[in-house]
TORROPA-448333 format. One record per residue (C-alpha): residue in three letters; x, y, z. Coordinates in steps of 0.1 Angstrom, whole numbers, padded with zeros to 4 digits, always signed. Example, Ala and Ser with C-alpha at 12.3 -4.5 7.8 and 13.67 -1.06 7.14 Angstrom:
<sites>
ala+0123-0045+0078 ser+0137-0011+0071 
</sites>
This chain:
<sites>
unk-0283+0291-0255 unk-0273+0269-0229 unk-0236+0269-0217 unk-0232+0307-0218 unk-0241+0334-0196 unk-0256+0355-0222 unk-0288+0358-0205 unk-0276+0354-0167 unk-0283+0396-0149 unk-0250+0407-0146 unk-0257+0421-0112 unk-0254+0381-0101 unk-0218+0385-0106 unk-0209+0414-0082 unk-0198+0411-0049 unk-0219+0445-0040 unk-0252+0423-0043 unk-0242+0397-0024 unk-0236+0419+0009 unk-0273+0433+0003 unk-0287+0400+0004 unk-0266+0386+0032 unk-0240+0365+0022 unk-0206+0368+0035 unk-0174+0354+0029 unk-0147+0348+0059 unk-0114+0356+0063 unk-0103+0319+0075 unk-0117+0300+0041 unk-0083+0305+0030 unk-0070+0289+0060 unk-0089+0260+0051 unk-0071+0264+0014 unk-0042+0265+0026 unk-0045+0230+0045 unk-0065+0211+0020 unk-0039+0227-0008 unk-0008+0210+0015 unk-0025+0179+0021 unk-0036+0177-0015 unk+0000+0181-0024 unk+0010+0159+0002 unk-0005+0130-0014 unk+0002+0140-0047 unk+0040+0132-0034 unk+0033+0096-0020 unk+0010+0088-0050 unk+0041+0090-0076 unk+0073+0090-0054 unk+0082+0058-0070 unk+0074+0061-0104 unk+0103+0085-0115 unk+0129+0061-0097 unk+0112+0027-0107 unk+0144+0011-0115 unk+0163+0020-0089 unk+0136+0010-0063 unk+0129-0023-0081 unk+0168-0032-0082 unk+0170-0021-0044 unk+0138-0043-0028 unk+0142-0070-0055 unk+0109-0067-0068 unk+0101-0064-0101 unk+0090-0039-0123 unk+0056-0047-0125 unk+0051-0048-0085 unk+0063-0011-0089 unk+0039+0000-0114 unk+0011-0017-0093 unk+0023+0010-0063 unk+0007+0039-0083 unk-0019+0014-0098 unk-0035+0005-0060 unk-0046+0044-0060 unk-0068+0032-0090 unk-0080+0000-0074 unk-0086+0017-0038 unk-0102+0047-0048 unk-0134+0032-0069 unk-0150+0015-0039 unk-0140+0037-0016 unk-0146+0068-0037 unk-0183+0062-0030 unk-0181+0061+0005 unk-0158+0095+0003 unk-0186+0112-0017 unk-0212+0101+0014 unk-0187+0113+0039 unk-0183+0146+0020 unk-0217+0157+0016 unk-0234+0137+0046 unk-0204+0145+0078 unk-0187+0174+0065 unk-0157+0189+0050 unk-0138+0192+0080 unk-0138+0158+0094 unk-0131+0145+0057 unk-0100+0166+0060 unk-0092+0155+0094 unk-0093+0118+0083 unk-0075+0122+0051 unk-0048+0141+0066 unk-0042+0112+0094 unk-0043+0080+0066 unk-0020+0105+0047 unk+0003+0104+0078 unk+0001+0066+0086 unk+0010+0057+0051 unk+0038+0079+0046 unk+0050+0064+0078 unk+0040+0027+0069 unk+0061+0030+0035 unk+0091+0038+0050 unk+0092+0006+0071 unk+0110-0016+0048 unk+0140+0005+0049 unk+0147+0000+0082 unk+0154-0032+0100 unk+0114-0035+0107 unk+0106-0047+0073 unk+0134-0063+0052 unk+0116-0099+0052 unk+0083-0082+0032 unk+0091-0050+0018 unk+0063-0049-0005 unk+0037-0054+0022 unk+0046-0024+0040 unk+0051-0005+0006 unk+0015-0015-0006 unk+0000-0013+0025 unk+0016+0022+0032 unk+0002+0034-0009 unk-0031+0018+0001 unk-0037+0040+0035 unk-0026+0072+0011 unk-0051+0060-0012 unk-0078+0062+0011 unk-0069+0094+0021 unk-0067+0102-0018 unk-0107+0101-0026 unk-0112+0126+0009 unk-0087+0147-0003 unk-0096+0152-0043 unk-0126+0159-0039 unk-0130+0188-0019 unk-0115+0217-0038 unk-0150+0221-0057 unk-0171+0215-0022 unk-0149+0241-0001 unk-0150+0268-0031 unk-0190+0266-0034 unk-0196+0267+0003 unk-0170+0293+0016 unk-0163+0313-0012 unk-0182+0336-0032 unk-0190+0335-0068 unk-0163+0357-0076 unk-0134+0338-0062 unk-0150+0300-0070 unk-0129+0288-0100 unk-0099+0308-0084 unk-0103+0288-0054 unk-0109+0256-0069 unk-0082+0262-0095 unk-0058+0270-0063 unk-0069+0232-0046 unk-0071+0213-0075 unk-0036+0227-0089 unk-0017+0216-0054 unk-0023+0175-0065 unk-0002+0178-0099 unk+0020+0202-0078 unk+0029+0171-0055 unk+0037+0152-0084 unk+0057+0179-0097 unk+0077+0182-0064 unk+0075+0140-0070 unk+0096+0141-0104 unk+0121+0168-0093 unk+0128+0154-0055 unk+0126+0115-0061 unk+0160+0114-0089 unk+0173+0144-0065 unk+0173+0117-0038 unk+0174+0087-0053 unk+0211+0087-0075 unk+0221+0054-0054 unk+0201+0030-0035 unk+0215+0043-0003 unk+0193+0071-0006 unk+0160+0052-0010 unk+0156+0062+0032 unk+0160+0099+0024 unk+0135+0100+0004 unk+0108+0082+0020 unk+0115+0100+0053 unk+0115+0133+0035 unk+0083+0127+0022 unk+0068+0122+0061 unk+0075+0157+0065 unk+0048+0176+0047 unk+0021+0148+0052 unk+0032+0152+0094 unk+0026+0194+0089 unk-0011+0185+0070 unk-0021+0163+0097 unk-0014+0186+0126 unk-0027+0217+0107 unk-0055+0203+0096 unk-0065+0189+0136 unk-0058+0220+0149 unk-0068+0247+0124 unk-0101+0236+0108 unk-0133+0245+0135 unk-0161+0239+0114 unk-0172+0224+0076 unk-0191+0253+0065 unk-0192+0289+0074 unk-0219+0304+0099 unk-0235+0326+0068 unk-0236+0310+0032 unk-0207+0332+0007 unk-0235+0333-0020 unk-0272+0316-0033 unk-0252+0288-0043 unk-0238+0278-0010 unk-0269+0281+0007 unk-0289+0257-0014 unk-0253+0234-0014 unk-0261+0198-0009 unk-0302+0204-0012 unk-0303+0167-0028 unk-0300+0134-0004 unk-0273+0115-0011 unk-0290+0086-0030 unk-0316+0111-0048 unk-0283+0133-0060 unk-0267+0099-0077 unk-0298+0092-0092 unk-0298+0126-0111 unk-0262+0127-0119 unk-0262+0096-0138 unk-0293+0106-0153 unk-0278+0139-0163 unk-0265+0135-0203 unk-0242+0163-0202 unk-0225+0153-0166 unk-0224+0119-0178 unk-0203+0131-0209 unk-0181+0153-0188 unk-0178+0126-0166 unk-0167+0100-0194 unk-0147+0119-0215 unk-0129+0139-0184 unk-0125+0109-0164 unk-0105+0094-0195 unk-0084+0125-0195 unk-0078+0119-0161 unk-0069+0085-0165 unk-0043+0092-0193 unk-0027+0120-0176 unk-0021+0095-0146 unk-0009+0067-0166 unk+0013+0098-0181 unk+0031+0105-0152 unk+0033+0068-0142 unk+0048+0053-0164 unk+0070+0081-0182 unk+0105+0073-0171 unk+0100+0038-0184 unk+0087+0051-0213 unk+0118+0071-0222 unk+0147+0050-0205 unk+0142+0031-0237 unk+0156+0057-0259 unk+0188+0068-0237 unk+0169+0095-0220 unk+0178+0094-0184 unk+0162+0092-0150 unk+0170+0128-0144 unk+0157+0142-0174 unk+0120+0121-0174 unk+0119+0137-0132 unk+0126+0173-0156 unk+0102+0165-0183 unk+0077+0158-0158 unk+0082+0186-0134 unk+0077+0208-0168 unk+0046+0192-0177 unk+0030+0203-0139 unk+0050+0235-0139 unk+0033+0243-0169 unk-0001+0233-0158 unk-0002+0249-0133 unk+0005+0280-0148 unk-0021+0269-0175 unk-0045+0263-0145 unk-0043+0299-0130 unk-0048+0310-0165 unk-0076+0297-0176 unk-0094+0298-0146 unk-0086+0339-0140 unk-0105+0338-0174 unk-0132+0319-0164 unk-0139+0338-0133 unk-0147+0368-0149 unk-0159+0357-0185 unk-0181+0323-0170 unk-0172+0308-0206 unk-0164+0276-0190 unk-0176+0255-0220 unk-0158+0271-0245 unk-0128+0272-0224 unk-0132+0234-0222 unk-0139+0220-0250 unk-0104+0247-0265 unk-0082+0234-0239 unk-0093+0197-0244 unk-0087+0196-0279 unk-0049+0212-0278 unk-0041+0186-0253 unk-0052+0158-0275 unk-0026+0175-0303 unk+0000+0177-0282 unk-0007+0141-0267 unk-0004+0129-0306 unk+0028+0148-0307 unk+0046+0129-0275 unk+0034+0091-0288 unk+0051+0099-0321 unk+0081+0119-0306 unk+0089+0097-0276 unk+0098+0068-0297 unk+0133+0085-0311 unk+0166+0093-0299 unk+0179+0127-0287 unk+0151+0149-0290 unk+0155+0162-0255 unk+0144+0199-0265 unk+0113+0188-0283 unk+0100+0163-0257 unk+0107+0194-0228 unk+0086+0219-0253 unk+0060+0188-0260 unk+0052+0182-0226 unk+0053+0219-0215 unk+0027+0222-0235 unk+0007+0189-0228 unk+0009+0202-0194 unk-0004+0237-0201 unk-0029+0228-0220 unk-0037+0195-0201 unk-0039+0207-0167 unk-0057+0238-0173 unk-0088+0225-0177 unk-0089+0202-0144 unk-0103+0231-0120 unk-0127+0242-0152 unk-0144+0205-0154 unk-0149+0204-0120 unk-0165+0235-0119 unk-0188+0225-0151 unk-0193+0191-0128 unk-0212+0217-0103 unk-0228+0235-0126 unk-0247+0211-0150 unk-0258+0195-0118 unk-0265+0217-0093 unk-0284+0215-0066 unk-0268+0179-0061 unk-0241+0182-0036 unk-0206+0194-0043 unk-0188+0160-0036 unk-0211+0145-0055 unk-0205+0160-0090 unk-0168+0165-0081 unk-0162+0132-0068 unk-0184+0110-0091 unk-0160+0124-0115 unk-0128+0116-0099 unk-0139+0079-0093 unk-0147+0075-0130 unk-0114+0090-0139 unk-0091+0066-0114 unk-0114+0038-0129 unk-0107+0049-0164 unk-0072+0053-0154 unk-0065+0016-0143 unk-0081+0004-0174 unk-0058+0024-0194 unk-0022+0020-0174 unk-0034-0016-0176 unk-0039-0014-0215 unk-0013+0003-0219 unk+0012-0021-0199 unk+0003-0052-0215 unk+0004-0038-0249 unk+0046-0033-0248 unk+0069-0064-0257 unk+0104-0070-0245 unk+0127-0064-0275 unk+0166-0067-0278 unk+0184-0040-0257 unk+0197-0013-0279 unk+0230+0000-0269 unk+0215+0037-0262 unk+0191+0022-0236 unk+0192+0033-0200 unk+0168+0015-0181 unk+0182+0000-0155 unk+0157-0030-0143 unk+0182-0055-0158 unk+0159-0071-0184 unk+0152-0060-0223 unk+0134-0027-0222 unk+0098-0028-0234 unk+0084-0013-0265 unk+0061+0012-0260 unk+0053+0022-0298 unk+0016+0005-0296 unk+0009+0019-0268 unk+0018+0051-0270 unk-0004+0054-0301 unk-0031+0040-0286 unk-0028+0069-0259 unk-0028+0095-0285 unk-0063+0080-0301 unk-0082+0077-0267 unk-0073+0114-0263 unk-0086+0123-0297 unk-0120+0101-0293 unk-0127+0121-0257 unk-0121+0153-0273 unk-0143+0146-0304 unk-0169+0133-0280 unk-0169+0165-0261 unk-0171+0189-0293 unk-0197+0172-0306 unk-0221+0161-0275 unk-0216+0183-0248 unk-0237+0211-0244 unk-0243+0219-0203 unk-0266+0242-0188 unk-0251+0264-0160 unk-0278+0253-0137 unk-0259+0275-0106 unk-0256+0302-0121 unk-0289+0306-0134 unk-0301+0299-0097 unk-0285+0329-0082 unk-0292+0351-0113 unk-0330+0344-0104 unk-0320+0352-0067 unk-0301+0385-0078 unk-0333+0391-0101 unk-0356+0384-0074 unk-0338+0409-0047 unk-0338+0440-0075 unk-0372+0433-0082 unk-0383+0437-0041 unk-0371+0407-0026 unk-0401+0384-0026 unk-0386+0355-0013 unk-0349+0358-0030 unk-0336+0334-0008 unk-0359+0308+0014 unk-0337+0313+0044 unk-0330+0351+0041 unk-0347+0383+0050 unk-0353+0409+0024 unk-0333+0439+0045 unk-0303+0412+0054 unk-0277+0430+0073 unk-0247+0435+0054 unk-0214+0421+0069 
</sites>
């Protein structure tokens, strides 16, 4: 059946095979982890700094609140054109330069944001605030995608969803480090500097790491028969099949929206809750949970996947508890002093939520495989940001300014907005993805059947197992 690995040769699996046909993984891939993993984070950090102060930023810059949702909303905008250029950059120049260039718009950004606190840019702060968000969100689409392209090219079949899991998980890690550091900084207005200068400090390290550390975009000898046919489609040829590809484009839809309402999540929490007398402090708690959790989700699920290969299943489980829990917050979130089940409620939408982020991309790669890496990863992401700007945008203009109650703690200075609409409507797009999934997604692991013919082909005398190998490789 397709989607399982019931008829894949085991003997594709094992690391013992791969050193008999020739494939060898290096020591200094997890070097290049380790930088994309910081930068990753990095931008994670700019990307939501704001949103967990909004208030207090929006008081301080006398801007309004809407000009501060648009700061995480320009990662959206930015990221669809220029996520199509990112996918040709990927694929067509390398991994390393698309490292090297993310990691230096990361820098300028972080660097251009904190202008209007100082005596450069008082007269427009929110030109040097967008323009600084709009370099990180360039940086954004190099960055994102390249968790699935550097696992299938320097790591071996083995260690791929543990790899990806390990990049993919360091973005929502930023945003956790986002929610807990931005109210830790931010109690008064005098501490709006601190923060943006804090943030210059990881996005500095990334960018001189990542110039100095990375040599070279893929490894001298392939890690596996996946990585040496990687990126065997030309650019325009690979778009061409991906969007003729029924069970990407579902993934893509239906992940993408996840995506989307995960960001508009994390946007646009504090103001959800300020409403109902939950503070600052404890949104930045409830949203460093939700990651925490996630990530812990994350390394869960993908151990599992590593050895089992069940990504479908795994998918389509972990999908459908998230839209149960993401019912439970819209209903929840609109009443008072039910700070122990919103922590447990988003604990859980992050577990369940975030754990299948590194699976999807890897069922992005493997339903269409042999198109490039970036490709299916990053077509993915750009449909997800688009998504995600339809739905923070929905979701916005769906809330009305109603009569402060005296339990309310936002601190804008206007009526707080009601969120009750919206919040259900949240809950339902969640619910429609995951019934779309269930029902209509059925991929073929196209890899792995690829290097189960290779394996097959090797045990049976090697007649051509692998068009640019010997039969009696050396081992490494």
């Amino acid at each position: 059946m397709a989607g399982t690995t019931g008829d894949l040769p085991r003997a594709a699996e094992t690391p013992a095979l791969g050193t008999m046909l020739g494939y060898r993984a290096y020591a200094r891939r997890w070097v290049f982890l380790l930088v994309l993993s910081l930068l990753s984070c990095s931008n994670a950090t700019l990307w939501l700094s704001f949103a967990p102060v909004a208030d207090t930023i929006a008081q301080h810059f006398l801007l309004s609140i809407e000009q501060i949702n648009w700061l995480s909303l320009v990662f959206f905008v930015v990221s669809i054109p220029s996520g199509v250029v990112a996918i040709w950059f990927l694929d067509s120049i390398g991994l390393r330069w698309a490292t090297v260039l993310g990691a230096w718009l990361n820098f300028a950004g972080s660097v251009l944001r904190a202008l209007p606190s100082t005596a450069f840019g008082t007269q427009a702060p929110f030109a040097f605030l967008m323009g600084g968000q709009s370099l990180c969100a360039l940086a954004q689409t190099l960055v994102v995608f390249s968790p699935a392209k550097l696992a299938a090219v320097w790591f071996p079949e083995h260690q791929r969803a543990t790899a990806n899991m390990i990049g993919t998980m360091s973005n929502p890690l930023g945003i956790l480090v986002a929610n807990v550091l931005s109210p830790a900084l931010v109690k008064k207005e005098q501490g709006i500097l601190l923060m943006l200068g804090t943030y210059i400090i990881p996005a500095a390290l990334a960018c001189l790491l990542a110039t100095t550390c990375l040599w070279d975009s893929v490894p001298p000898t392939p890690p596996s028969a996946g990585a040496a046919h990687s990126t065997s489609e030309k650019f325009l040829d690979g778009l061409k099949l991906l969007v003729r590809n029924k069970a990407y484009v579902i993934l893509a839809v239906c992940f993408g929206g996840g995506v989307g309402i995960f960001s508009s999540f994390l946007a646009l929490l504090e103001q959800v809750l300020c409403v109902y007398g939950y503070s600052n402090e404890f949104a930045g708690l409830c949203g460093a949970l939700f990651i925490a959790f996630g990530i812990l989700g994350a390394l869960v699920l993908s151990l599992y996947v590593d050895r089992t290969k069940h990504f479908t299943e795994a998918f389509k489980v972990g999908f459908c508890l998230t839209s149960v829990v993401c019912v439970a917050f819209a209903l929840v979130s609109q009443l008072q002093g039910q700070t122990l089940a919103l922590a447990a409620i988003c604990s859980l939408f992050g577990f369940f939520g975030f754990s299948v982020a590194p699976v999807a991309m890897e069922l992005a790669v493997e339903s269409s495989f042999p198109v490039g890496e970036g490709a299916a990863a990053g077509l993915v992401f750009v449909l997800g940001q688009a998504e995600g700007m339809l739905v923070m945008l929905l979701l916005t203009s769906l809330t009305v300014r109603r009569a402060q109650p005296s339990f309310s703690t936002c601190q804008d200075g206007l009526d707080p907005l009601d969120w009750r609409v919206s919040m259900l409507l949240m809950a339902g797009l969640s619910v429609l993805f995951s019934c779309c999934l269930v029902l209509f997604f059925h991929p073929p692991y196209r890899r792995l059947q690829a290097e189960a013919g290779t394996s097959t082909s090797i045990q049976d005398g090697c007649p051509a197992a692998a068009d640019h190998m010997p039969c009696l490789a050396e081992s490494p």
